[in-house]
C-alpha positions in Angstrom: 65.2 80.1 161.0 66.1 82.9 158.5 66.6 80.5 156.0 63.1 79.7 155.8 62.0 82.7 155.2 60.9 83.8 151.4 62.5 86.7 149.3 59.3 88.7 149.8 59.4 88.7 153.8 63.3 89.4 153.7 62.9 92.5 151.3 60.0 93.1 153.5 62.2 92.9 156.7 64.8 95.0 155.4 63.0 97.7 154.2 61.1 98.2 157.2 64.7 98.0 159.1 65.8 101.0 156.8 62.7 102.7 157.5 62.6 102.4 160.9 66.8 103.5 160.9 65.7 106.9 159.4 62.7 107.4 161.7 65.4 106.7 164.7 67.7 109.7 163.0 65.2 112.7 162.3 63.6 112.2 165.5 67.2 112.0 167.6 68.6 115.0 165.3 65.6 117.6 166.3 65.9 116.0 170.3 69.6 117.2 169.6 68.6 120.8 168.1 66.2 121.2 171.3 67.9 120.2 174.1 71.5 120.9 173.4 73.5 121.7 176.5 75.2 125.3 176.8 78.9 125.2 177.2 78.7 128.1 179.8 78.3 126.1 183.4 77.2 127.5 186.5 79.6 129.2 189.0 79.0 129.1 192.5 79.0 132.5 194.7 79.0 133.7 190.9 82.8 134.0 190.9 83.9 134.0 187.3 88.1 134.6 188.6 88.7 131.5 186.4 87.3 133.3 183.3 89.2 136.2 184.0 92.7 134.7 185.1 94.8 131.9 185.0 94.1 129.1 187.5 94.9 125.7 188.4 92.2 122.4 189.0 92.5 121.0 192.5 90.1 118.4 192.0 89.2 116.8 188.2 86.0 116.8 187.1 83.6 114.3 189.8 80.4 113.6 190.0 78.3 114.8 193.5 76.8 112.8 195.8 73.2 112.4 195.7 72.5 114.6 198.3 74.1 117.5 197.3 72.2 116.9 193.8 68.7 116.4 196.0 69.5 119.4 198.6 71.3 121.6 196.0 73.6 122.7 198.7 76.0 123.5 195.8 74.2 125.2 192.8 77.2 123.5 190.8 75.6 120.3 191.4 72.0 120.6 190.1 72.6 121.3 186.1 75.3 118.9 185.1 75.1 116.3 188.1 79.3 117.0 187.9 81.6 119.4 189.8 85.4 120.3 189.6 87.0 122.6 191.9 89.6 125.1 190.7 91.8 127.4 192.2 92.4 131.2 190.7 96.0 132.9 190.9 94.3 135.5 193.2 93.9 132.5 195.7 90.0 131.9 195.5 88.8 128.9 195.8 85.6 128.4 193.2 83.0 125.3 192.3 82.3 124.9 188.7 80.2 122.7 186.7 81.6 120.2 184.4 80.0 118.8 181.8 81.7 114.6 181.3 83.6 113.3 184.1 87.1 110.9 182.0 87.1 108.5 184.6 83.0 107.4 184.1 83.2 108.0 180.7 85.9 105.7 180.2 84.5 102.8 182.3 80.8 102.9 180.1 83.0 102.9 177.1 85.3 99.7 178.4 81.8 98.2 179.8 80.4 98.8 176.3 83.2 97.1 174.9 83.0 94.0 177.1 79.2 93.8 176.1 79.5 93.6 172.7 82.7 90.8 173.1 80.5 88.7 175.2 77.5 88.9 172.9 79.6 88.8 169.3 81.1 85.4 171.3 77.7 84.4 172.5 76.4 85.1 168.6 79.2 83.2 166.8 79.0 80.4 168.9 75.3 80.3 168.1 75.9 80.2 164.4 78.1 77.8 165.0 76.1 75.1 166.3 73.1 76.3 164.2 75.7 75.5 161.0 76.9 72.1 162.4 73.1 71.1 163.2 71.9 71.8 159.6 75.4 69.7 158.4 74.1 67.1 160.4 70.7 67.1 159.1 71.5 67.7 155.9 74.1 64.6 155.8 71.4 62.5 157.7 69.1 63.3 154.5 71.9 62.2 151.9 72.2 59.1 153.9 68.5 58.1 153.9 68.1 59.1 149.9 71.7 57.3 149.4 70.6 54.1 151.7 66.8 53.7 150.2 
């Protein structure tokens, strides 16, 4: 397949690969100056004890349900998608946005992983056989010069 291909069309191929690479990273690096998230997260019933004294998490960083995203019971829920709750030394409970929740982030990164295993396996084993086939064929020629 690529082997058929002249010098012209893979220079061609390349640069146009290059190009397209640096079209990919100013466009994603002004999305990034645009749209990038505040650290400050919304508070429900505007409590801010956390800010001002020491507290404790109760529950990590989760991600609400899809109804308390849709009905935004919580205000929490509707910037981030991702709540944690907290409780203050004074004793108040309070609801704060989170923005990456360890436990999802660390199965996408192990899915990722497993991806790219199964398609670097699948890719190898593809140029593999491609490599023995061409052997074969090439052999096959050296025999048919060799026998005529």
């Amino acid at each position: 397949m690529i082997e058929n291909l002249s010098k012209k069309r893979m220079v061609f191929g390349i640069s146009c690969l290059i190009l397209l690479t640096i079209v990919v990273l100013i466009i994603e690096s002004k999305w990034m100056k645009a749209g990038s998230r505040r650290q400050e997260f919304v508070i429900e019933n505007n409590s801010t004890c956390w800010m001002r004294e020491s507290y404790e998490v109760i529950n990590d960083c989760h991600p609400c349900t899809a109804f308390e995203i849709a009905s935004r019971s919580q205000g929490v829920c509707v910037h981030t998608h991702n709540k944690e709750v907290l409780k203050c030394t004074s004793g108040e409970i309070v609801t704060r946005s989170c923005d990456r929740v360890a436990w999802l982030d660390e199965r996408h990164y192990w899915s990722f992983q497993i991806s790219l295993t199964i398609i670097g396996t699948l890719s190898a084993a593809v140029s593999f056989l491609r490599q023995k086939t061409l052997n074969r064929r090439a052999m096959l020629r050296i025999q048919r010069e060799l026998g005529a």
